[in-house]
N, C-alpha and C positions, 0 to 999 in steps of 0.2 A: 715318824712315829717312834715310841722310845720302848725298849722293853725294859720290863720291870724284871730285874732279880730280886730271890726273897733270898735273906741274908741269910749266909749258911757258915760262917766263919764260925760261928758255937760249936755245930755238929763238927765241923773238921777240925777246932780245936781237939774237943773231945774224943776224935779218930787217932787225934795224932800220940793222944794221953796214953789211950788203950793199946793203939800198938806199940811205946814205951812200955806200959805193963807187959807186954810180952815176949818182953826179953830184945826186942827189934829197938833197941834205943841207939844203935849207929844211922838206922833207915827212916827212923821216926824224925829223927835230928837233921836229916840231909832231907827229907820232903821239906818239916817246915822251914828248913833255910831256902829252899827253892822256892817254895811259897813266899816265904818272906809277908809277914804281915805287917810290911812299914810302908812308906809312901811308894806310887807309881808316878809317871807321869797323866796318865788316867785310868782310870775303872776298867776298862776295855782289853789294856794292854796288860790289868795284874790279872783280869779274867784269864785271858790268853795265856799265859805264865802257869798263873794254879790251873788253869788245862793239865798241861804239859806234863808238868810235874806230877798230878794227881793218875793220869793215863799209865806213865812212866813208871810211878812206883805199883800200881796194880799189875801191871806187866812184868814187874821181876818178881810182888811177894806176893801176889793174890792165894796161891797155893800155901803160905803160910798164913793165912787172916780169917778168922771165924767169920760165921756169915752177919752180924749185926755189924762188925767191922766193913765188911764190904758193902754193906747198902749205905752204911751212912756217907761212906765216898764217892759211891752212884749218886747217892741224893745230890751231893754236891757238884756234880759231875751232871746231873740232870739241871743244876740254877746254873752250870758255865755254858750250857748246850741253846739258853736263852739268847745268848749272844754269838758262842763259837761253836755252829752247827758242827765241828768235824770232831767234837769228842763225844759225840754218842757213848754213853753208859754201856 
């Protein structure tokens, strides 16, 4: 059976915009380079990746990110949890 992800790369574009508005344009730059939004070798494995990396950066700047800032990372943190049960929002 396949699960469906709804596509959230808009919202986490837009995460990564706002936390550059906020002065965080060293950590904004280093998520989306670990995200990386260029080819994987499959879906699974950039899920797995923007996991990582989306976990990682809530883990050092969550204390600095308003809260619209953090839900829309959760959101997207809730379409990787489709596939990689272990990043629970």
């Amino acid at each position: 059976m396949k699960t469906k992800v709804s596509d959230f790369t808009p919202v986490l574009r837009d995460a990564i915009g706002e936390i550059r508005s906020l002065g965080l344009t060293e950590a904004a730059d280093e998520l989306e380079g670990s995200i990386s939004f260029w080819a994987y070798t499959t879906s699974t494995e950039w899920l797995g990746e923007s996991g990582l990396a989306i976990t990682g950066f809530l883990k050092e700047h969550r204390s600095q990110l308003p809260d619209p800032v953090v839900a829309k990372l959760t959101l997207c943190l809730t379409e990787i949890c489709k596939v990689w049960r272990k990043y629970r929002p």
